[in-house]
TORKOL-4160 file (C-alpha; in steps of 0.2 Angstrom, whole numbers, padded with zeros to 4 digits, m for minus):
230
<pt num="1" X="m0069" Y="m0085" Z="0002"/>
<pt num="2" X="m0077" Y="m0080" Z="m0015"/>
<pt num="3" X="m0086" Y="m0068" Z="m0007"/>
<pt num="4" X="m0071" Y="m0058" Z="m0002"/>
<pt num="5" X="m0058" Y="m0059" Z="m0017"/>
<pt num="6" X="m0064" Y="m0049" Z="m0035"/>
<pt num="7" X="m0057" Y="m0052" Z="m0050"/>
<pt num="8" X="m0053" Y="m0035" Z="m0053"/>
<pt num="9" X="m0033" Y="m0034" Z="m0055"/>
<pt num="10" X="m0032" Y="m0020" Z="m0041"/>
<pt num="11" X="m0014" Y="m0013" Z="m0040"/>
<pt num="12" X="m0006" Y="m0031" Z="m0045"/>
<pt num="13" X="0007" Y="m0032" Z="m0060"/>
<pt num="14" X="0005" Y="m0041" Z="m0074"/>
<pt num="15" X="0018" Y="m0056" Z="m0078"/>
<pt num="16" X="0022" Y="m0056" Z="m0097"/>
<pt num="17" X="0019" Y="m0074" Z="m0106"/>
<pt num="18" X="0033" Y="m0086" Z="m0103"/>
<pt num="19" X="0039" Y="m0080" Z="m0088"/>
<pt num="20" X="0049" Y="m0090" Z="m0078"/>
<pt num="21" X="0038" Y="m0101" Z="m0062"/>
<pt num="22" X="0045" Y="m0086" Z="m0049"/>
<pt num="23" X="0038" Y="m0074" Z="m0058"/>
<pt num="24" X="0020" Y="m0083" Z="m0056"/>
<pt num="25" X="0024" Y="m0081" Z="m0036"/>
<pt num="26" X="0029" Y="m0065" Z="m0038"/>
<pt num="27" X="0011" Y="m0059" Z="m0047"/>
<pt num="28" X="0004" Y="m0071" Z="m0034"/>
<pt num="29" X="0011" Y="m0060" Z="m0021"/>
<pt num="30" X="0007" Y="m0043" Z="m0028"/>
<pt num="31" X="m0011" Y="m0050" Z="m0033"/>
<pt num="32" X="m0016" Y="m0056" Z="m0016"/>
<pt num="33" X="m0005" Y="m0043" Z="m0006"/>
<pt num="34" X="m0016" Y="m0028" Z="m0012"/>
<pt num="35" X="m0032" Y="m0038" Z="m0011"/>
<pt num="36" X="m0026" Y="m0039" Z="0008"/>
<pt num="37" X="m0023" Y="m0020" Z="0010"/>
<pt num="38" X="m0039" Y="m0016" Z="0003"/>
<pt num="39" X="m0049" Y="m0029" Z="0013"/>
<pt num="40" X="m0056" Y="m0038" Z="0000"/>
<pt num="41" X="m0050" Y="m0052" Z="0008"/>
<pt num="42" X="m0059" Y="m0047" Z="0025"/>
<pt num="43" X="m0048" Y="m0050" Z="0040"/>
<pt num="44" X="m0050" Y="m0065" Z="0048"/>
<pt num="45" X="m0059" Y="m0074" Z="0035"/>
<pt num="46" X="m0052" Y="m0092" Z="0030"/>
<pt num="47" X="m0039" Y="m0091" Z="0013"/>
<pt num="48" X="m0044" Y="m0106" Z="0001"/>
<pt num="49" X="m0027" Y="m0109" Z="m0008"/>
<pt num="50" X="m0038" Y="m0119" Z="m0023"/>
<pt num="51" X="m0051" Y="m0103" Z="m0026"/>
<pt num="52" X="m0040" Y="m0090" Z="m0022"/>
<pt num="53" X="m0028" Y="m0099" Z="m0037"/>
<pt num="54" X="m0043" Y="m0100" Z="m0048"/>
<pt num="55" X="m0048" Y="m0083" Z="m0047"/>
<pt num="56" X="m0030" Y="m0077" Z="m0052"/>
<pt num="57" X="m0028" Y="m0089" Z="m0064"/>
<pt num="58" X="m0013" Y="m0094" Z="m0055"/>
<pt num="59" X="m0009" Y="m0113" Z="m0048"/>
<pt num="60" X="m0006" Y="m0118" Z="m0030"/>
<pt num="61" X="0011" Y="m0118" Z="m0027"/>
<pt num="62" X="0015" Y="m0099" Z="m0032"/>
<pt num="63" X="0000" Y="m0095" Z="m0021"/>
<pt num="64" X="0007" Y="m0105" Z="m0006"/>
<pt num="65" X="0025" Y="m0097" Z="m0009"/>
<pt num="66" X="0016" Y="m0080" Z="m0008"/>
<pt num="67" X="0004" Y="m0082" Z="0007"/>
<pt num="68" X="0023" Y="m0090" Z="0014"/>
<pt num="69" X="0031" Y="m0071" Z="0013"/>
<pt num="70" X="0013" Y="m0063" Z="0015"/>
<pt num="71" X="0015" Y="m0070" Z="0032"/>
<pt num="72" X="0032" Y="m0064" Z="0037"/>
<pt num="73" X="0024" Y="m0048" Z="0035"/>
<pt num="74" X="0009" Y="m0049" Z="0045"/>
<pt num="75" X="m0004" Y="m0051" Z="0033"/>
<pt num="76" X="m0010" Y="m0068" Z="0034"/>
<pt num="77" X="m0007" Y="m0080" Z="0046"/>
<pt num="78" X="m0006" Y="m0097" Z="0047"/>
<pt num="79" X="m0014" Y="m0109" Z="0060"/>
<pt num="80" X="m0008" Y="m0128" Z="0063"/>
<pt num="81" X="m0023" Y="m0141" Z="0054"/>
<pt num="82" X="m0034" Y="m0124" Z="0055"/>
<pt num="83" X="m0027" Y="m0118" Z="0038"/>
<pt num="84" X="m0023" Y="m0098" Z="0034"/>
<pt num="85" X="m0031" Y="m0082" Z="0038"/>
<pt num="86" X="m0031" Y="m0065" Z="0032"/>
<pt num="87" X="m0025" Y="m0055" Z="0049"/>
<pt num="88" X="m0038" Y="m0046" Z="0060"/>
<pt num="89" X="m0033" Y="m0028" Z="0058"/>
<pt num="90" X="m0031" Y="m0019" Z="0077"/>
<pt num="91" X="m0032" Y="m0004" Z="0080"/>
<pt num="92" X="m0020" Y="m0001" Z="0095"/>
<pt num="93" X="m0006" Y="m0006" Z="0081"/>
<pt num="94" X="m0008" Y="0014" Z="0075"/>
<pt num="95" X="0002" Y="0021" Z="0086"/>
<pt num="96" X="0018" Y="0006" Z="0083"/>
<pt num="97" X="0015" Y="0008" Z="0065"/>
<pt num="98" X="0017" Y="0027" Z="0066"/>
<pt num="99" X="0030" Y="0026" Z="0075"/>
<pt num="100" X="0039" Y="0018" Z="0064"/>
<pt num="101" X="0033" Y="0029" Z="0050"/>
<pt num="102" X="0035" Y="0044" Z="0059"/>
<pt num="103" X="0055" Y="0038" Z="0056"/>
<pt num="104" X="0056" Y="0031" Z="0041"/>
<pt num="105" X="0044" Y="0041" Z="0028"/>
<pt num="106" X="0054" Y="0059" Z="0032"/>
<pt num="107" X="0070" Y="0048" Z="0027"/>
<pt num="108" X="0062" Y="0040" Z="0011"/>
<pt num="109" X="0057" Y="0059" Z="0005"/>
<pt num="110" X="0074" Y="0064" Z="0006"/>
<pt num="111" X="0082" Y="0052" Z="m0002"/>
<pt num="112" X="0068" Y="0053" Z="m0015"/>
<pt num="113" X="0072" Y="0070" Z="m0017"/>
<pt num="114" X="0092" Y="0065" Z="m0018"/>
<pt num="115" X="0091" Y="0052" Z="m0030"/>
<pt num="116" X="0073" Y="0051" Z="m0042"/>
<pt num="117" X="0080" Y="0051" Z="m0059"/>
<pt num="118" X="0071" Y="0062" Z="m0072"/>
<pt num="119" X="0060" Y="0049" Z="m0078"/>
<pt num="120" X="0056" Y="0048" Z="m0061"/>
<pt num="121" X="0051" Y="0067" Z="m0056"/>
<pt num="122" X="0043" Y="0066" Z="m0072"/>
<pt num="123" X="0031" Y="0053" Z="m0068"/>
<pt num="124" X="0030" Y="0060" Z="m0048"/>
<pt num="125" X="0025" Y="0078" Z="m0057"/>
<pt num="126" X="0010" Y="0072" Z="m0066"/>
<pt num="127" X="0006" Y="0061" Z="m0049"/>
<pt num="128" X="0007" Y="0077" Z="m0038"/>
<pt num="129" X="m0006" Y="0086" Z="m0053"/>
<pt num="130" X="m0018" Y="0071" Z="m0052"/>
<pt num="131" X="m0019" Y="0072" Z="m0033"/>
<pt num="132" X="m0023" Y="0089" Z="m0031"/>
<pt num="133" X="m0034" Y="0090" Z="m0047"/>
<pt num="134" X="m0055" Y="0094" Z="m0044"/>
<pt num="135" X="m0054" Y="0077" Z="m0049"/>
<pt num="136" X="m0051" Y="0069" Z="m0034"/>
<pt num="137" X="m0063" Y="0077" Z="m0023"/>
<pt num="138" X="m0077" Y="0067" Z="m0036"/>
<pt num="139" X="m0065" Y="0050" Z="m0034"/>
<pt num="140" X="m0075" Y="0034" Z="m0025"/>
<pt num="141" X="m0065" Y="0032" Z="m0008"/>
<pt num="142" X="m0058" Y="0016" Z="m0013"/>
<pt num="143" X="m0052" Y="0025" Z="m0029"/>
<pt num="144" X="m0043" Y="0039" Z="m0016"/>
<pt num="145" X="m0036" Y="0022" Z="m0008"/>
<pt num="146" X="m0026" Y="0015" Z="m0022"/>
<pt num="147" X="m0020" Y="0032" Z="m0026"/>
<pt num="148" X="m0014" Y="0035" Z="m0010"/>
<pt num="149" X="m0006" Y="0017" Z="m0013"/>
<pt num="150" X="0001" Y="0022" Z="m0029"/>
<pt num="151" X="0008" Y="0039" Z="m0022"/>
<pt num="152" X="0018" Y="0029" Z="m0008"/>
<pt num="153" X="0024" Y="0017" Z="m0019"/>
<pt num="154" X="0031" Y="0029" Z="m0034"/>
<pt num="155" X="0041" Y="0038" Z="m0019"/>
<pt num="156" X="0049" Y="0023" Z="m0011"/>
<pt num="157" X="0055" Y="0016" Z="m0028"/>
<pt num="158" X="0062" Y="0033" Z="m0030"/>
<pt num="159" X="0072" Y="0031" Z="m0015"/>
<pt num="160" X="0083" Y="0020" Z="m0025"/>
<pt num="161" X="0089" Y="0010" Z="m0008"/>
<pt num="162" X="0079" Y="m0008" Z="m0008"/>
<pt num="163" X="0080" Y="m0012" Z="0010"/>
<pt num="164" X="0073" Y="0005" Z="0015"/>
<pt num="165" X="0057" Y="0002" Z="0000"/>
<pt num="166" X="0053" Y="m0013" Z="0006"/>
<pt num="167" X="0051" Y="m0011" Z="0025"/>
<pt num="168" X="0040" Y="0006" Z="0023"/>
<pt num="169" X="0028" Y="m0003" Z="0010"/>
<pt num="170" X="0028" Y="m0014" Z="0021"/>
<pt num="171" X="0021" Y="m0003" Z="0037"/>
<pt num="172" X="0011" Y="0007" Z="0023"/>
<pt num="173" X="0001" Y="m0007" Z="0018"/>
<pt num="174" X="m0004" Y="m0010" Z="0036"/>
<pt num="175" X="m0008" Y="0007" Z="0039"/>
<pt num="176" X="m0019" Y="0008" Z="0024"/>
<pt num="177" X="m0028" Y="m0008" Z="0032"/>
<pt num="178" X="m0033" Y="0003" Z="0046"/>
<pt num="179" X="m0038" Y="0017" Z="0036"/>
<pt num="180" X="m0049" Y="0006" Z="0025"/>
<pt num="181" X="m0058" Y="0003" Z="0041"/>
<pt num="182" X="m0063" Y="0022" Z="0041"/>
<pt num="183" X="m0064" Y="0025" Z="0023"/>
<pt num="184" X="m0084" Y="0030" Z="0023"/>
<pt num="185" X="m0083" Y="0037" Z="0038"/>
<pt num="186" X="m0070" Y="0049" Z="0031"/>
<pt num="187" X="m0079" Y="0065" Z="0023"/>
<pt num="188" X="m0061" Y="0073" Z="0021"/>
<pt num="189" X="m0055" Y="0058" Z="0013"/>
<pt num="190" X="m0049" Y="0069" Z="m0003"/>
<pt num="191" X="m0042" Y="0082" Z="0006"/>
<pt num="192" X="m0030" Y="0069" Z="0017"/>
<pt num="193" X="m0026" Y="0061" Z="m0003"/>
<pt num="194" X="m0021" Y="0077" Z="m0008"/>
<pt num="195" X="m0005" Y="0081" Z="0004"/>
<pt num="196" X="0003" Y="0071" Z="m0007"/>
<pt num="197" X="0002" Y="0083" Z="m0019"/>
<pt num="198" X="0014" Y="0096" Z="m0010"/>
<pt num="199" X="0028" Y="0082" Z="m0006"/>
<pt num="200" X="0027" Y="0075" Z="m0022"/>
<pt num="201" X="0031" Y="0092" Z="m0028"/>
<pt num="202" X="0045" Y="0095" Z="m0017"/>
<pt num="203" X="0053" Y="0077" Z="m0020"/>
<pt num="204" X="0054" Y="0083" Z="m0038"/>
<pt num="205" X="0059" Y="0102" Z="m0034"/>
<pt num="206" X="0076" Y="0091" Z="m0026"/>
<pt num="207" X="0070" Y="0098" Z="m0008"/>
<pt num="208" X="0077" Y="0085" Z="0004"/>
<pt num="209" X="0071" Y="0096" Z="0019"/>
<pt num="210" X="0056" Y="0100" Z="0013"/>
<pt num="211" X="0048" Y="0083" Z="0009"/>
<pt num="212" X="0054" Y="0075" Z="0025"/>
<pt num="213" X="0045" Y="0086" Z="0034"/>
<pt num="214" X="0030" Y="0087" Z="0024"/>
<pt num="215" X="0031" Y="0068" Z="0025"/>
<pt num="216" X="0032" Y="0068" Z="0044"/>
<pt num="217" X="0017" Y="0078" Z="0045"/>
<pt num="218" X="0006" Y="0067" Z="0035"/>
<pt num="219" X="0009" Y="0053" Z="0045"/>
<pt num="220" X="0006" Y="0062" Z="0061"/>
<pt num="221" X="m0009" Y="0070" Z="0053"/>
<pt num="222" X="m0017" Y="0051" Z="0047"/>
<pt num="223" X="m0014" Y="0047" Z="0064"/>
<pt num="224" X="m0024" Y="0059" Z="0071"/>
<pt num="225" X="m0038" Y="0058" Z="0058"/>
<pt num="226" X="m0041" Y="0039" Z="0062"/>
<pt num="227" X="m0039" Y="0043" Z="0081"/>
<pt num="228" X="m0051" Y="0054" Z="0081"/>
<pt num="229" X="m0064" Y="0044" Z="0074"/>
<pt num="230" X="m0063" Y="0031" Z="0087"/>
């Protein structure tokens, strides 16, 4: 298990001291989630409750109470007197997963574009900068990865509607899975990153239509990106 688990913090949140013991889930959850969708848990390889606790500094029973909701949502899987493993990832779940995107993420731009507060476009604003910056196109693809994480993310919490954040991170974070598979075989990995720029923008210009279909076609362009590498 060692091998596949850094101790690098990844996209996890930090728990402020003397938090309560469901907050320790909650960080377990987080830490172990994006560990998941960025295969350094490989999939299929075995989950030791004990090191996976000892690497996160966190003790067994919030790491079983997050591998319990890490389940539900297809990320691990738990066998009878075989123990828990991380999910393989198949690849004839794109076109379900996009399916579902291909719904849901035009909806989540618009409502973004509805409802982000100031604070919110602010912060989206100097998002959609970073993603089409020179920068990106000298970025480590796992780099690329996290921002596309964090660009996701930062929209569905601007959607303002809970249900609807936490079933596209949801599929998001099993899409990225796939597309870890093909990150170094990507060479326009930078330019796929920096769509996001143009629907950030219009999700703080307030242009509902806009971003959902700007959304739509970046689902249906990752898509064909992955498909054609098979």
């Amino acid at each position: 298990m060692s091998e596949h688990v850094n101790t690098s913090h990844g996209l996890g949140r930090a728990v402020l001291a003397g938090d309560a013991a469901e907050s320790l889930s909650d960080r377990a959850y987080h830490e172990i989630r994006d560990r998941l969708v960025m295969l350094d848990i490989r999939p299929g390889s075995p989950i030791n409750e004990d090191q996976l606790g000892a690497v996160l500094g966190i003790g067994r029973t919030p790491v079983r109470e997050a591998l319990k909701r890490l389940a539900y949502e297809r990320l691990v899987v738990a066998y009878p007197r075989r123990g828990t493993f991380a999910t393989d990832v198949n690849i004839t779940d794109l076109a379900h997963i996009s399916e579902v995107r291909q719904h849901l993420e035009p909806i989540a731009a618009a409502g973004a574009a509805r409802r982000a507060t100031a604070p919110e476009r602010a912060s989206l604003r100097e998002l959609a900068d970073t993603l089409q910056s020179d920068a990106t196109s000298r970025m480590e693809a796992r780099d690329l990865m996290r921002l596309d994480l964090q660009a996701h993310r930062a929209l569905y919490a601007a959607t303002h509607n809970p249900y609807l954040e936490d079933t596209l991170v949801r599929y998001d974070n099993l899409a990225n899975r796939i597309w870890c598979l093909f990150i170094q075989r990507l060479p326009g990995m930078a330019g796929h990153i920096s769509e996001h720029g143009p629907l950030l923008e219009a999700v703080v210009a307030g242009d509902a239509d806009g971003a959902a279909e700007l959304a739509r076609n970046h689902v249906v362009h990752f898509e064909q990106e992955v498909r054609a590498l098979l």
